[in-house]
PyMOL Python script that loads the backbone (N, CA, C, O; Angstrom):
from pymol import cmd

cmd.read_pdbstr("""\
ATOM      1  N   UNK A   1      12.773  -4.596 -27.635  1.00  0.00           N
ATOM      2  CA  UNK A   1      12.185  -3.650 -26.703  1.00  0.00           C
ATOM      3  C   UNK A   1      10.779  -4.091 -26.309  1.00  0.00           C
ATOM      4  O   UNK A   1      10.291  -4.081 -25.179  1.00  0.00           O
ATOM      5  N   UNK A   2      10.313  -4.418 -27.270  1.00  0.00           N
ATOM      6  CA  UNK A   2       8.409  -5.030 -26.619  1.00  0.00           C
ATOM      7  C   UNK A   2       8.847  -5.856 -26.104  1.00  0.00           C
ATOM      8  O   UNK A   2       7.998  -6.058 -25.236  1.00  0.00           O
ATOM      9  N   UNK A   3       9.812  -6.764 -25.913  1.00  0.00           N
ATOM     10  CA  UNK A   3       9.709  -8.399 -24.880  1.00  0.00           C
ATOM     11  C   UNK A   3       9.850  -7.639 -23.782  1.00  0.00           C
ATOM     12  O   UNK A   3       8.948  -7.514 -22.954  1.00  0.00           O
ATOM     13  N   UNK A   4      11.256  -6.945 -23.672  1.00  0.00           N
ATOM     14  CA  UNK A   4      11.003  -6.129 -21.875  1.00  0.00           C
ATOM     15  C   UNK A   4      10.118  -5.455 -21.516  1.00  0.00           C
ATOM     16  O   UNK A   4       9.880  -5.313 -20.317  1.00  0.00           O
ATOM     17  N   UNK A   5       9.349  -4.821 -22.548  1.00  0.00           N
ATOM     18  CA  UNK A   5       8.168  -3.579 -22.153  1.00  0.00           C
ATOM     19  C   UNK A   5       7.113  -5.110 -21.341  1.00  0.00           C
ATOM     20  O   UNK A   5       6.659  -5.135 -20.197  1.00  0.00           O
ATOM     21  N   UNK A   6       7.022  -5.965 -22.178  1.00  0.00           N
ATOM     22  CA  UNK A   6       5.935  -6.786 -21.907  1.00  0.00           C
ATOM     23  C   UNK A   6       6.494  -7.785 -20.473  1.00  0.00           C
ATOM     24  O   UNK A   6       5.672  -8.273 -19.697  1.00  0.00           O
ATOM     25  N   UNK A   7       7.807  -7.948 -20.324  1.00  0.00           N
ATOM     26  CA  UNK A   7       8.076  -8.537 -18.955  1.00  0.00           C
ATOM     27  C   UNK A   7       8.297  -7.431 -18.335  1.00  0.00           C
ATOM     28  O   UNK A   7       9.050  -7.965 -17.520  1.00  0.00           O
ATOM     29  N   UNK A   8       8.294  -6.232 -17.977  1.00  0.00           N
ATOM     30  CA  UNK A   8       8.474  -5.185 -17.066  1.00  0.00           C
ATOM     31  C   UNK A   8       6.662  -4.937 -16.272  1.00  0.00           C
ATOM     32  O   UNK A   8       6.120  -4.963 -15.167  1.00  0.00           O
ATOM     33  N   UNK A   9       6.370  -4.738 -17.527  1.00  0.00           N
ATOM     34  CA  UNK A   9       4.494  -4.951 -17.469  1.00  0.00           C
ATOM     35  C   UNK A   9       3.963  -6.168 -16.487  1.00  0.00           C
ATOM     36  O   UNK A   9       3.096  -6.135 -15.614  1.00  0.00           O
ATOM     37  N   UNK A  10       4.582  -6.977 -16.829  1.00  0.00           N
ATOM     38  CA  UNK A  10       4.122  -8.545 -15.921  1.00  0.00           C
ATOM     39  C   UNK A  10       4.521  -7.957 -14.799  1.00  0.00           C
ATOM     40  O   UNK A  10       3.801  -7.206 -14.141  1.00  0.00           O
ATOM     41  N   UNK A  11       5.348  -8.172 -14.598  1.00  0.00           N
ATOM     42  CA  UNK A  11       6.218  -8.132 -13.514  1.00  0.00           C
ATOM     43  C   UNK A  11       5.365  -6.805 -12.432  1.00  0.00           C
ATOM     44  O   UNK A  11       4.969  -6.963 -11.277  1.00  0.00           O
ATOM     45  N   UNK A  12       5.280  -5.515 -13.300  1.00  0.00           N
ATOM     46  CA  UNK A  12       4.278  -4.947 -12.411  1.00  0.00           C
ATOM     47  C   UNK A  12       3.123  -4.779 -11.663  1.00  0.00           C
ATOM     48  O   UNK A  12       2.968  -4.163 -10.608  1.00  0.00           O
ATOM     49  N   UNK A  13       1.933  -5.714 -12.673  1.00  0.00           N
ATOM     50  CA  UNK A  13       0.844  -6.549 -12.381  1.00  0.00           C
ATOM     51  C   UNK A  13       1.041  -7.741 -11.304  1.00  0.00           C
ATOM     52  O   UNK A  13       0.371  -8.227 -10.392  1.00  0.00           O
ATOM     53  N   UNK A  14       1.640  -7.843 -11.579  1.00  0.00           N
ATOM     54  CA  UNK A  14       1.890  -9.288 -10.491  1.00  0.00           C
ATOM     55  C   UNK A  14       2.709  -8.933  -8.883  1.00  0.00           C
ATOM     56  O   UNK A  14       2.936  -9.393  -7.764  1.00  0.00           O
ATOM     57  N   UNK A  15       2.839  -8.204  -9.441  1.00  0.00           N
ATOM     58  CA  UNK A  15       3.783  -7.540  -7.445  1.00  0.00           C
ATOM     59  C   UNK A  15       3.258  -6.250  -7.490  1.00  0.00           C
ATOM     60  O   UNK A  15       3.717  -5.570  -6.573  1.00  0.00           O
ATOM     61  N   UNK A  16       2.383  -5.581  -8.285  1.00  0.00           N
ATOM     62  CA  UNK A  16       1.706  -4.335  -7.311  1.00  0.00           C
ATOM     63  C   UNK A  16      -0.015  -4.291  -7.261  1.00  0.00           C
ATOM     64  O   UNK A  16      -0.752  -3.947  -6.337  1.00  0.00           O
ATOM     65  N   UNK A  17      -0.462  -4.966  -9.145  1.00  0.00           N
ATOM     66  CA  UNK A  17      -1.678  -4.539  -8.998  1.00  0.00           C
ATOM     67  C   UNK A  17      -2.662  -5.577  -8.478  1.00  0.00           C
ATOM     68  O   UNK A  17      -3.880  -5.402  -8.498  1.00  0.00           O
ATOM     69  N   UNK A  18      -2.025  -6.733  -7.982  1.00  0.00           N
ATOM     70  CA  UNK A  18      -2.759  -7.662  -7.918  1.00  0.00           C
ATOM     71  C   UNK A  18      -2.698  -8.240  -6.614  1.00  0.00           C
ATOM     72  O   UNK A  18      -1.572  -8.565  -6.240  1.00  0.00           O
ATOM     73  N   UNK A  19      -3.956  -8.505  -5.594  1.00  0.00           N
ATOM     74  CA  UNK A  19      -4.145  -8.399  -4.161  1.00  0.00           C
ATOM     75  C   UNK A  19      -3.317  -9.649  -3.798  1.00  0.00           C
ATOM     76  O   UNK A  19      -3.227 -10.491  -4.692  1.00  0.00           O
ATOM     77  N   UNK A  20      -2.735  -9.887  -2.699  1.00  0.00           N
ATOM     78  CA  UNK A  20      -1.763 -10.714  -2.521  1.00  0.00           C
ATOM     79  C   UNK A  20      -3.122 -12.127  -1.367  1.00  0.00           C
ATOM     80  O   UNK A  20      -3.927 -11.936  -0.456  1.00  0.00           O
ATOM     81  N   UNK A  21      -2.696 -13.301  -2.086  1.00  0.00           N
ATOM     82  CA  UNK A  21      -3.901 -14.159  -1.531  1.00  0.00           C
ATOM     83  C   UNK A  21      -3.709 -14.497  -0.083  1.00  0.00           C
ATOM     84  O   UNK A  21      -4.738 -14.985   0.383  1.00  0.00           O
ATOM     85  N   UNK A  22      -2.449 -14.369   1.029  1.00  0.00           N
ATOM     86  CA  UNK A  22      -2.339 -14.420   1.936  1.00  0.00           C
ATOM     87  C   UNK A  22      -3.372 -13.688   2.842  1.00  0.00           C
ATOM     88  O   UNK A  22      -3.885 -14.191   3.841  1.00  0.00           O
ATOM     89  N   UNK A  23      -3.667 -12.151   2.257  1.00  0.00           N
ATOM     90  CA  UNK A  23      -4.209 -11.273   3.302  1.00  0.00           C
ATOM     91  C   UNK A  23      -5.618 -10.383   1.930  1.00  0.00           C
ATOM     92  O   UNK A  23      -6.525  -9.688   2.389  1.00  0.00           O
ATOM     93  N   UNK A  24      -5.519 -10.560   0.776  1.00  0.00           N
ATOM     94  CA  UNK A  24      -5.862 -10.103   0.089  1.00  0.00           C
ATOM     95  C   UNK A  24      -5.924  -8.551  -0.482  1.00  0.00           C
ATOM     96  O   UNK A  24      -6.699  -8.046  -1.294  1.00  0.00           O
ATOM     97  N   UNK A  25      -4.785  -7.974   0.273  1.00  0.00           N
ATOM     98  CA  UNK A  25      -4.591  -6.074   0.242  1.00  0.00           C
ATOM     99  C   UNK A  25      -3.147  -6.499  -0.958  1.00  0.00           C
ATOM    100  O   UNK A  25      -2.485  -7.450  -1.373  1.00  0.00           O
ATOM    101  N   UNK A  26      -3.299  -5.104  -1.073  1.00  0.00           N
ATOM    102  CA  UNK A  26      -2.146  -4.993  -2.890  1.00  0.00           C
ATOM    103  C   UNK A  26      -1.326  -4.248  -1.470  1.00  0.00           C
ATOM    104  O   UNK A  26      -1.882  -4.026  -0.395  1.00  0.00           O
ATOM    105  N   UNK A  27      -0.163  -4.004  -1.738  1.00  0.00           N
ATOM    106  CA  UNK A  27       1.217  -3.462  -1.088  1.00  0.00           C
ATOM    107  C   UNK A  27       0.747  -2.007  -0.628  1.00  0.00           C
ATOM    108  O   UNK A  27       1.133  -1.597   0.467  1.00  0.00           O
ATOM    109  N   UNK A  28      -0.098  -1.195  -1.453  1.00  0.00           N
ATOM    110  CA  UNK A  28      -0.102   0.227  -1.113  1.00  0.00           C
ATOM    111  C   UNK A  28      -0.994   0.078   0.248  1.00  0.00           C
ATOM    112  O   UNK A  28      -1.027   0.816   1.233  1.00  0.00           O
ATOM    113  N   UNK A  29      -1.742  -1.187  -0.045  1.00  0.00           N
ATOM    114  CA  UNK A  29      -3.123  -1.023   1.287  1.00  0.00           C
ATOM    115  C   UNK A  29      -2.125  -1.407   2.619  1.00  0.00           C
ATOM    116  O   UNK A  29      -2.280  -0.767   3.659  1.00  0.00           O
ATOM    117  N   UNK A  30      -1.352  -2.213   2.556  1.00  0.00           N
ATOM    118  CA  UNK A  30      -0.636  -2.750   3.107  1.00  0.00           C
ATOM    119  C   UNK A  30       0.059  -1.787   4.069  1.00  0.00           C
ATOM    120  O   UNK A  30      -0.027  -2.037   5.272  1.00  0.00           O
ATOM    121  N   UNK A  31       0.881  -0.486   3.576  1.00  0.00           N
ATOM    122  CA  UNK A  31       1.590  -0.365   3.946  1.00  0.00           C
ATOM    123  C   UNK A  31       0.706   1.240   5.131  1.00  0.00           C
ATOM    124  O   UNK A  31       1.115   1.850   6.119  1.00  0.00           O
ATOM    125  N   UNK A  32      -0.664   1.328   4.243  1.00  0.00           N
ATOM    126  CA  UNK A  32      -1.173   2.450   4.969  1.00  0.00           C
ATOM    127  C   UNK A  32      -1.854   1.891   5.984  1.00  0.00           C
ATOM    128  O   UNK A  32      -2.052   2.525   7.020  1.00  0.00           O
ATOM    129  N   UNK A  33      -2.193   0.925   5.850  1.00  0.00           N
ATOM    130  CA  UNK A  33      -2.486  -0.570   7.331  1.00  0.00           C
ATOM    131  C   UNK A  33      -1.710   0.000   8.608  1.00  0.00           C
ATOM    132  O   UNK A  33      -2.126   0.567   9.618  1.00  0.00           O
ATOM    133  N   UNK A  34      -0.370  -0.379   8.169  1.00  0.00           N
ATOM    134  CA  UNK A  34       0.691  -0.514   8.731  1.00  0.00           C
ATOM    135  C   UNK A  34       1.190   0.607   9.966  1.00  0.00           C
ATOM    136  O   UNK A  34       1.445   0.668  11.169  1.00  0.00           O
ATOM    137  N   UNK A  35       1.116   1.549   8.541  1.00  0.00           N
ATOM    138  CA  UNK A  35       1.019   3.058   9.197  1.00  0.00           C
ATOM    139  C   UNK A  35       0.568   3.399   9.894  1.00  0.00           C
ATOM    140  O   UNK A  35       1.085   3.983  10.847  1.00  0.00           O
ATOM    141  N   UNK A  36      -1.134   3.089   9.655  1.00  0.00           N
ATOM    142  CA  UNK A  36      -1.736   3.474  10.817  1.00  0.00           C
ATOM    143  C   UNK A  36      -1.753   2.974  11.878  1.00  0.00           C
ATOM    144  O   UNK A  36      -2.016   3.719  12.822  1.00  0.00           O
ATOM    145  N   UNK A  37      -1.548   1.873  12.088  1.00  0.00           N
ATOM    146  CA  UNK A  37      -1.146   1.066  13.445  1.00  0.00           C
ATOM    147  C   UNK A  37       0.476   1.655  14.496  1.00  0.00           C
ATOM    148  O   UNK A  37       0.680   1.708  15.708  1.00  0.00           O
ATOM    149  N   UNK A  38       1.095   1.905  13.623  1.00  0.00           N
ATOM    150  CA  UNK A  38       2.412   2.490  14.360  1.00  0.00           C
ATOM    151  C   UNK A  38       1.772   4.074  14.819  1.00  0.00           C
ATOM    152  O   UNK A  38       1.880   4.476  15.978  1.00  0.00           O
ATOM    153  N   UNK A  39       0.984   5.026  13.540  1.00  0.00           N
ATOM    154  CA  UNK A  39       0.382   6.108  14.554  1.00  0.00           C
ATOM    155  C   UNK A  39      -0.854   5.622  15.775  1.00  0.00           C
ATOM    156  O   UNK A  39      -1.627   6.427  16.295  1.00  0.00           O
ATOM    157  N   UNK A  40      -0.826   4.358  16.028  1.00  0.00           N
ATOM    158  CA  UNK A  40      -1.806   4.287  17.428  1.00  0.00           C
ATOM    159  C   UNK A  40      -3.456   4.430  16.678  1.00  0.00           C
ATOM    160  O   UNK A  40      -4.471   4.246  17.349  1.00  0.00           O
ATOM    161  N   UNK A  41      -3.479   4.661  15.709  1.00  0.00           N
ATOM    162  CA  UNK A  41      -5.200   4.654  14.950  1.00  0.00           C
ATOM    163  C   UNK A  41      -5.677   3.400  15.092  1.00  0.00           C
ATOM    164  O   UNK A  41      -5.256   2.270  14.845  1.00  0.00           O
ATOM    165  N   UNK A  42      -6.871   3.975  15.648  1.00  0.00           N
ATOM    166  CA  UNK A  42      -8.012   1.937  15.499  1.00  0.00           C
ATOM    167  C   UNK A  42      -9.427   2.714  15.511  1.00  0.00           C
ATOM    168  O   UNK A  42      -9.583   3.935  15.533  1.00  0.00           O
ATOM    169  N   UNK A  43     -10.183   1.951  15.497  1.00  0.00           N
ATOM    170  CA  UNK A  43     -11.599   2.392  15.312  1.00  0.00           C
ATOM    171  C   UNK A  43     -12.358   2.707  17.005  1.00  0.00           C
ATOM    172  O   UNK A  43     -13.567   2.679  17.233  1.00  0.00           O
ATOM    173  N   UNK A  44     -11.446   2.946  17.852  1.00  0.00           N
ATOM    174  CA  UNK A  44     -11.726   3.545  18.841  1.00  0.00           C
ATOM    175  C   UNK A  44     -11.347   5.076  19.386  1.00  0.00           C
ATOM    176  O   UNK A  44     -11.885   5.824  20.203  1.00  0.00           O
ATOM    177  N   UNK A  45      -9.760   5.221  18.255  1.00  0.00           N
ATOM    178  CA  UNK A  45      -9.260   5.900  18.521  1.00  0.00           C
ATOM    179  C   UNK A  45      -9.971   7.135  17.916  1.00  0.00           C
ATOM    180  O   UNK A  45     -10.985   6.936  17.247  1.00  0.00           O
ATOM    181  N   UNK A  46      -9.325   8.923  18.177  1.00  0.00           N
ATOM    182  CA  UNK A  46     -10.105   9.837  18.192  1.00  0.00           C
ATOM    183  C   UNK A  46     -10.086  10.148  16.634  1.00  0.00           C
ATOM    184  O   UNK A  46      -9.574   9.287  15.919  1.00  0.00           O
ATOM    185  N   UNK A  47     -10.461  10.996  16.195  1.00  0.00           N
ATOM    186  CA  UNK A  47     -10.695  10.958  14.589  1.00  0.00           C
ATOM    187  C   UNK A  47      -8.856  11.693  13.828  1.00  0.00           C
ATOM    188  O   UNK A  47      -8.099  12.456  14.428  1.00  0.00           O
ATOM    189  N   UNK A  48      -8.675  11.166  12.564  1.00  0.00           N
ATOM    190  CA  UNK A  48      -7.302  12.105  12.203  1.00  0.00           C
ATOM    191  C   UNK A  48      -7.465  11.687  10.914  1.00  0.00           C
ATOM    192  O   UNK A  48      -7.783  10.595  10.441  1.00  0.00           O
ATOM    193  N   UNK A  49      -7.134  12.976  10.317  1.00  0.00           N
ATOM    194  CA  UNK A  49      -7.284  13.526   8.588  1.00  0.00           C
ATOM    195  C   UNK A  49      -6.593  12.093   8.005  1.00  0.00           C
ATOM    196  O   UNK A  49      -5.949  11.317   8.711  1.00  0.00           O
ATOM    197  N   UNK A  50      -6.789  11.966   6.978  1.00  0.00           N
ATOM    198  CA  UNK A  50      -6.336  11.159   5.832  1.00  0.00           C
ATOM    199  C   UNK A  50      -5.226  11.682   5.120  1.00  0.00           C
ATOM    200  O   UNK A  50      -4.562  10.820   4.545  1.00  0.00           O
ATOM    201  N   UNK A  51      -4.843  12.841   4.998  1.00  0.00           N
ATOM    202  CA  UNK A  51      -4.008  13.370   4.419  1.00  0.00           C
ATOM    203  C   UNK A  51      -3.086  13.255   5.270  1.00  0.00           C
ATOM    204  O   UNK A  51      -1.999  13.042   4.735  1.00  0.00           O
ATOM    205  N   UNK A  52      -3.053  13.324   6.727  1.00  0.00           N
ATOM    206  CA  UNK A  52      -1.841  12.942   7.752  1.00  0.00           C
ATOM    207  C   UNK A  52      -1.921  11.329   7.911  1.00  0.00           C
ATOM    208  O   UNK A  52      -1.253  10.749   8.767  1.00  0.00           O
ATOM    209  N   UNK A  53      -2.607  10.793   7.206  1.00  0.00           N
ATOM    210  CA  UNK A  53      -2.060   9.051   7.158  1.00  0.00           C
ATOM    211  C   UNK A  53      -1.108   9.261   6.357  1.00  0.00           C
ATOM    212  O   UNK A  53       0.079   8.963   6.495  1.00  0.00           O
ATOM    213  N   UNK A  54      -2.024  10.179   4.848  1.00  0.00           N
ATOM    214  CA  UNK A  54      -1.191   9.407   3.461  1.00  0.00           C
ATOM    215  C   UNK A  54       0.229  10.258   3.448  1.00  0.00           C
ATOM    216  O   UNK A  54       1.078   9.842   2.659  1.00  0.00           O
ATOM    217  N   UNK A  55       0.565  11.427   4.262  1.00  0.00           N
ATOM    218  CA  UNK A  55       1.476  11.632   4.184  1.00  0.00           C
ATOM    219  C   UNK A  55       2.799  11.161   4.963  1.00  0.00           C
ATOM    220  O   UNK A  55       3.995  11.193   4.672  1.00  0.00           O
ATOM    221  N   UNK A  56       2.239  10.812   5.822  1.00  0.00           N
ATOM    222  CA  UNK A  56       2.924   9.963   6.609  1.00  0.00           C
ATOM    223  C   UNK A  56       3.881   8.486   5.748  1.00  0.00           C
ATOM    224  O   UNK A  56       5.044   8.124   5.570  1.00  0.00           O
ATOM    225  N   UNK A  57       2.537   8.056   5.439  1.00  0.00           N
ATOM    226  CA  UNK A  57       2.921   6.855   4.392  1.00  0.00           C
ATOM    227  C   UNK A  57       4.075   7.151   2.928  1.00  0.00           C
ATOM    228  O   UNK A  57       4.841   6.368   2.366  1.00  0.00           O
ATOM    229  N   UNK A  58       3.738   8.790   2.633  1.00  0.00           N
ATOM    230  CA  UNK A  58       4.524   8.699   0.989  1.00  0.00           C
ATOM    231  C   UNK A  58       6.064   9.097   2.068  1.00  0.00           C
ATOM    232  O   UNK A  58       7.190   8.905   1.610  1.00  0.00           O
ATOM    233  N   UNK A  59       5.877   9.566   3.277  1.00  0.00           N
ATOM    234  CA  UNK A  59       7.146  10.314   3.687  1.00  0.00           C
ATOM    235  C   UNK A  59       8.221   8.697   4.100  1.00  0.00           C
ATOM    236  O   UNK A  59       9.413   8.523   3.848  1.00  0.00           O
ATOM    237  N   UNK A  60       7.297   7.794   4.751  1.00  0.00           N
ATOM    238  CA  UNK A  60       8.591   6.491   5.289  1.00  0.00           C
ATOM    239  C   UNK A  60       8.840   5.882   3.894  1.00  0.00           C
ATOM    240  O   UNK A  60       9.973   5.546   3.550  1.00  0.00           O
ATOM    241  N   UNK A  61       7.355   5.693   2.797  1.00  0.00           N
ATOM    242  CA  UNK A  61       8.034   4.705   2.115  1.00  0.00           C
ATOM    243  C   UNK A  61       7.821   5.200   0.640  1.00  0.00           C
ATOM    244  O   UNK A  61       8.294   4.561  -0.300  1.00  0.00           O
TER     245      UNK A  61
END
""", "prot")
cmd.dss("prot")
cmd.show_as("cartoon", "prot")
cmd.util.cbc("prot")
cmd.orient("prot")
């Protein structure tokens, strides 16, 4: 049981907590990036809550 606890552990560190060197964002930054670009948000656009990003984000993925 500790060898899988300890490769389940890797395995999580390495594909979630750790920034990916292509772009340097971990998956969660990634995907609220993402999000916000499909809702039309940029730093021109008019102001909108954070809580309607992040829900947006837990609702697709």
């Amino acid at each position: 049981m500790r060898v899988s606890y300890l490769d389940y552990a890797m395995s999580v560190i390495v594909s979630r907590a750790l920034p990916d060197v292509r772009d340097g964002l971990k998956p969660v930054h990634r995907r609220i990036l993402y999000t916000m670009g499909e809702m039309g948000l940029s730093s021109t656009s008019s102001y909108r809550k954070c809580a309607a990003i992040v829900g947006e984000v837990m609702g697709k993925y």
